[in-house]
N, C-alpha and C positions, 0 to 999 in steps of 0.2 A: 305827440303823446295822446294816450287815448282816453276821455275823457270819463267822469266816471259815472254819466249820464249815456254814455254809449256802452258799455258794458249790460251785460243780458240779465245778471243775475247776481247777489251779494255769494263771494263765492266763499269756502270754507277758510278758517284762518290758517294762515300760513300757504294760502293759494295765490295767484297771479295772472292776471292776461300778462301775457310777453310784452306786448306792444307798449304795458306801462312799466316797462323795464327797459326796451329797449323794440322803437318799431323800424329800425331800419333791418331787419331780422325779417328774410321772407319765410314766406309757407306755402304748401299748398295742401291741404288735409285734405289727398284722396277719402276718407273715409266718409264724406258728406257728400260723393259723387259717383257716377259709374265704374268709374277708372279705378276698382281697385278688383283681387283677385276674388271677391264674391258676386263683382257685377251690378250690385245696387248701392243704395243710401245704407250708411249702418245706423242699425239704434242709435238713438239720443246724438247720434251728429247732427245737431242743425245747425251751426253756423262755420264757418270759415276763421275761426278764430284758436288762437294758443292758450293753453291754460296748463300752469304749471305750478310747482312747488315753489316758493319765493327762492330759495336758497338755490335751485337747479336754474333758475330766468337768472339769477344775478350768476352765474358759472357761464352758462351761454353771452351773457352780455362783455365779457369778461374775453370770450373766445372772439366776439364779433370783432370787438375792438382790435385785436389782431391782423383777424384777415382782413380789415377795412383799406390798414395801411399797406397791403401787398394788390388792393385793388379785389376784392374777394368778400363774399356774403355766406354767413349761413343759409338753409334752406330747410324749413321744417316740413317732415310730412306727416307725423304722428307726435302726439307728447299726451298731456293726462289723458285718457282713457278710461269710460266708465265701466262698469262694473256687466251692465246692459249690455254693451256694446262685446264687448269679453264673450258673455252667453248667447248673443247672436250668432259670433265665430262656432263656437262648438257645436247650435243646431245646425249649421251649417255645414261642418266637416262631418256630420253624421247622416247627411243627406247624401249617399253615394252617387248620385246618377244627375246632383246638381254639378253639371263641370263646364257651364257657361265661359267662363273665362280661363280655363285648361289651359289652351292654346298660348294664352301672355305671359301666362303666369306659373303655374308648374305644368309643364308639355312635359316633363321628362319624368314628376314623381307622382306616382299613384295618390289619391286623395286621400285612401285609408291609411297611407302611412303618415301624412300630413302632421299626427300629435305626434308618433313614436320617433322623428324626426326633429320635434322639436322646433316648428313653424308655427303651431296653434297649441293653444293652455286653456284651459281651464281658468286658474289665474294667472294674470300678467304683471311686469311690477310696471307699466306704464297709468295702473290703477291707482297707484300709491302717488302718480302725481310726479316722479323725479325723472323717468325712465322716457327717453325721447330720439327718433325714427328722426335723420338729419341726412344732408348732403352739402358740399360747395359747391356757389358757382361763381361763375365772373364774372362781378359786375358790369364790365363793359360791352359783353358779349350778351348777358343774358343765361348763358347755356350753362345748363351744369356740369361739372367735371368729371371725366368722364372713369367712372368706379369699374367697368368691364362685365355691370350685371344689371338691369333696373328696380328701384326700391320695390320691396315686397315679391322678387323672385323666390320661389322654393327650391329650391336646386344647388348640389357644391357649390356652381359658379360664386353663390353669394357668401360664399365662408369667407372671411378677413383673409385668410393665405392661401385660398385657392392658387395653384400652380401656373393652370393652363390660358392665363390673359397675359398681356402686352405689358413690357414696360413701364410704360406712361401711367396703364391703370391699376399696377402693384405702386406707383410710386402715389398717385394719388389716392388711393385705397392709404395708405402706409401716412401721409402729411397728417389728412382725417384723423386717424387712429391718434398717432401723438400728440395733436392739436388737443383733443377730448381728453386723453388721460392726464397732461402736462398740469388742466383744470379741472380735475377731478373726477372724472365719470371713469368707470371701467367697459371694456368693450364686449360684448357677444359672442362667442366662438361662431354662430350660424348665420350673421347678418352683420354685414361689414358696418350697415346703417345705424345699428343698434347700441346704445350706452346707457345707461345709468349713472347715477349723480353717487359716488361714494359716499358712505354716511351719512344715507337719508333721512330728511325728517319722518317720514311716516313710512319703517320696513315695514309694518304689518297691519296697516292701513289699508284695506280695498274701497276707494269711493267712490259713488254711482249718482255724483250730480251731470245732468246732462252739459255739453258742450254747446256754450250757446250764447 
């Protein structure tokens, strides 16, 4: 458990590090690292840490527990999301001729269509604190399973029922899905990765403490 002398900051009520819910729950928050489709550090990400709505940490803790006993882990790549970080995205996608990371991440869809497709917002509900960018993997392996698209792709490939992948990665696209709805989140139609916590505490909440 993580102590609350390791925590960065008193966060707003009804917020949560993960890890005091549950830290056998991995992550890896591209968004404090190169490895995302903008290429650098985003606003107000500075730490490697989970920060979520209490009521969405105790759904995931709830889901962990599941896959623990199949030999299996959640894997976090985005959850609360500041406000900053949101408006970062949008100068961003307003920059035509910034396409750094093109090649990884959308080679196939032009940048300017990036909003009208519904990859980048304005506002996000991962602002509200419930809404959380997730994967399995396995714990004995390490390796995450394999979805037939990687997180934060812009492209059909990453729709939930994209046609054109394999088997194995509609069946594990398909586990995801119902593991998350069975407790509570509903899914994305454009990001197999994406859910929200049904019956959030803060719908219309946008909050902009940094990650940290």
């Amino acid at each position: 458990m993580m102590s609350l002398s390791a925590c960065s900051q008193k966060l707003p009520k009804g917020f949560v590090y993960l890890t005091t819910i549950d830290p056998s729950i991995q992550s890896e928050l591209r968004y404090i690292t190169n490895n995302n489709f903008i290429g650098k550090p985003i606003d107000t990400y500075l730490k490697n840490t989970v920060i979520l709505s209490e009521k969405s940490a105790k759904a995931l803790h709830k889901i962990q527990l599941e896959l623990k006993k199949l030999g299996l882990s959640l894997k976090i790549f985005d959850a609360y999301r500041p406000q900053q970080a949101v408006n970062h995205f949008v100068r961003w996608a307003k920059v035509l001729n910034d396409t750094l990371m093109k090649r990884q991440y959308y080679p196939n869809t032009p940048k300017n269509k990036l909003f009208k497709l519904g990859y980048i917002a304005s506002k996000s509900g991962h602002t509200r604190g419930s809404t959380v960018d997730l994967t399995i993997v396995n714990t004995k392996t390490g390796k995450e399973l394999d979805m037939g698209s990687p997180y934060d792709f812009f492209g059909e490939i990453s729709h939930p029922f994209f046609k054109n992948i394999n088997f194995i990665q509609k069946k594990n696209r398909l586990f995801l899905r119902k593991i998350m709805i069975k407790n509570g989140f509903r899914p994305y139609n454009s990001e197999w990765w994406h859910f929200t916590l049904n019956n959030e505490p803060f719908p219309k909440t946008y909050f902009n403490f940094p990650v940290q």
